[in-house]
N, C-alpha and C positions, 0 to 999 in steps of 0.2 A: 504494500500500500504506500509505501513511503515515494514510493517509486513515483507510483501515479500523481499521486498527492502533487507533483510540482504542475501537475495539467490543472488543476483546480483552479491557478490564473489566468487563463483565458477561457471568460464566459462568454464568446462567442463562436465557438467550436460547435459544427455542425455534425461532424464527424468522426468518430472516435472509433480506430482498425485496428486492433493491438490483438494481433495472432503470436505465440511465442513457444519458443521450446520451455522459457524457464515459468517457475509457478507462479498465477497470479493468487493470491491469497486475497481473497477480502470477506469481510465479512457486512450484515445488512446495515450496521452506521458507517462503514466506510462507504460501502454502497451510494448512502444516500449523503453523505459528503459530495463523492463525487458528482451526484447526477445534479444536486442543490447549484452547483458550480457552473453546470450545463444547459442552462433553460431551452436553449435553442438546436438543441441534439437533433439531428434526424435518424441516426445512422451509429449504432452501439457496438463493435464487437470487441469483447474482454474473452478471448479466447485460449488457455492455454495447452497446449499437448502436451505437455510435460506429464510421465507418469509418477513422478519423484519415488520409485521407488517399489509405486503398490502395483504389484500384477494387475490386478482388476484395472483401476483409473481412480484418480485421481479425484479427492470429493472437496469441492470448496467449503465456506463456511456460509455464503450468501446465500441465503434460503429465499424459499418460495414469496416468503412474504417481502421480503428483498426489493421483489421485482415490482411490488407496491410504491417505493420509492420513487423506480423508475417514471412510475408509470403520472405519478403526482408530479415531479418536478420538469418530467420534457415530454410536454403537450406535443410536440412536432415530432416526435419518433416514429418513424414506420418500420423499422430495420430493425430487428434486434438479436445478438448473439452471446450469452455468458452460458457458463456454470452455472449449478442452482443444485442446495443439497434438497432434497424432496422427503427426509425421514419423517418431516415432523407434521406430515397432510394432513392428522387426525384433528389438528388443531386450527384448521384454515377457515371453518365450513361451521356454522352454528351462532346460538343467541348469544353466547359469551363473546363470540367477535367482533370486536367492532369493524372492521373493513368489511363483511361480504353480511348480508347479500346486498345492501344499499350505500355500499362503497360508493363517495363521491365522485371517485376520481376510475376512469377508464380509459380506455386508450383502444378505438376504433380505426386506427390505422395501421395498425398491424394486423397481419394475415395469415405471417408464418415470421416463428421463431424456432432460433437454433438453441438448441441449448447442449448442442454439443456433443459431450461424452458424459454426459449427467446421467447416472443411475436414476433409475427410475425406482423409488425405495419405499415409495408409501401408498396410501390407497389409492389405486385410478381414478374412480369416481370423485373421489375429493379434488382432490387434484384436478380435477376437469372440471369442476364446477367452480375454484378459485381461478382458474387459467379463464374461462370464460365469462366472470363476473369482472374482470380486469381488460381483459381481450376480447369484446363480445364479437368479434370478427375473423377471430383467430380459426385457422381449419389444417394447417399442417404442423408441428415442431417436427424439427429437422435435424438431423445428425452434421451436416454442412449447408452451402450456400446453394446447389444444385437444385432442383426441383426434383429433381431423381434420388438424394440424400434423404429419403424418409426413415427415420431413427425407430427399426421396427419394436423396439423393446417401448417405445411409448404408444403404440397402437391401442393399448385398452383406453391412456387418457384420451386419443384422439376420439374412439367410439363413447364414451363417458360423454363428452362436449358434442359428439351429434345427437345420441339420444336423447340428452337437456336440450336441444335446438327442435328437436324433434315436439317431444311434448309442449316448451315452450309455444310454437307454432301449433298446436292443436288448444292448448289454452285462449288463445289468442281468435284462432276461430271460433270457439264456443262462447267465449263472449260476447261476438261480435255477430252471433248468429242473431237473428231476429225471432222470437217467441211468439207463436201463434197465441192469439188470447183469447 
């Protein structure tokens, strides 16, 4: 972080590509340090391949709720690619939280996020429904930038967020049906 930390002076940085062999380390107030710095972001990638070590990959410290930061301070994001540890999903989703389900802040310009080499660690379904209370437009995460880079290990959150779009959209009809009287 310390690293990054000297980018935090230029608040008018549209675009932030930081792919690297060595480990980015942050966690969710460095997180929101940095994006606090960035109002005018369009374009995030905190990428690192580095495995430091762990056969599997590599798990940052910047969680799901993390990406709340992002998502509150750069209204102009369409692009996004981190890390993101996902162990703690059981706690994203319910009356105790105050971000979802009437989370102020979302971010309808993104479509597809990478998140990389992130394990996918916690419940799909939760997870799909804080991904899509933040990203209500969101339909791929991606293992890279490709369109062919579908990150198959997170295919349950992908299905999770269409079956909520799903019912969503049949809520939305049955409201809006008209009631014979």
């Amino acid at each position: 972080m310390a690293t990054l930390r000297h980018l935090c002076m230029f608040h008018k940085l549209k675009c932030v590509d930081i792919v690297t062999e060595m480990s980015i380390v942050l966690d969710d107030d460095a997180l929101r340090d940095l994006v606090m710095s960035w109002p005018r972001l369009e374009t995030m990638k905190l990428i690192s391949n580095s495995d430091a070590g762990d056969p599997l990959r590599q798990q940052t410290r910047a969680t799901l709720r993390g990406l709340v930061h992002i998502v509150q301070y750069c209204p102009s994001l369409g692009s996004l690619g981190i890390h993101v540890d996902t162990s703690e999903s059981d706690i994203l989703v319910g009356p105790a939280t105050p971000l979802l389900p009437d989370a102020p802040h979302c971010n309808s310009r993104i479509q597809r996020v990478s998140f990389s080499r992130s394990l996918l660690l916690g419940d799909p379904a939760m997870i799909g429904a804080f991904l899509l209370a933040i990203f209500p437009n969101l339909t791929h995460i991606a293992l890279g930038w490709s369109e062919y880079d579908e990150l198959e290990e997170w295919e349950p959150v992908c299905d999770a967020m269409q079956a909520l779009r799903m019912e969503s959209q049949k809520e939305d009809e049955l409201s809006t049906t008209p009631t014979d009287a």
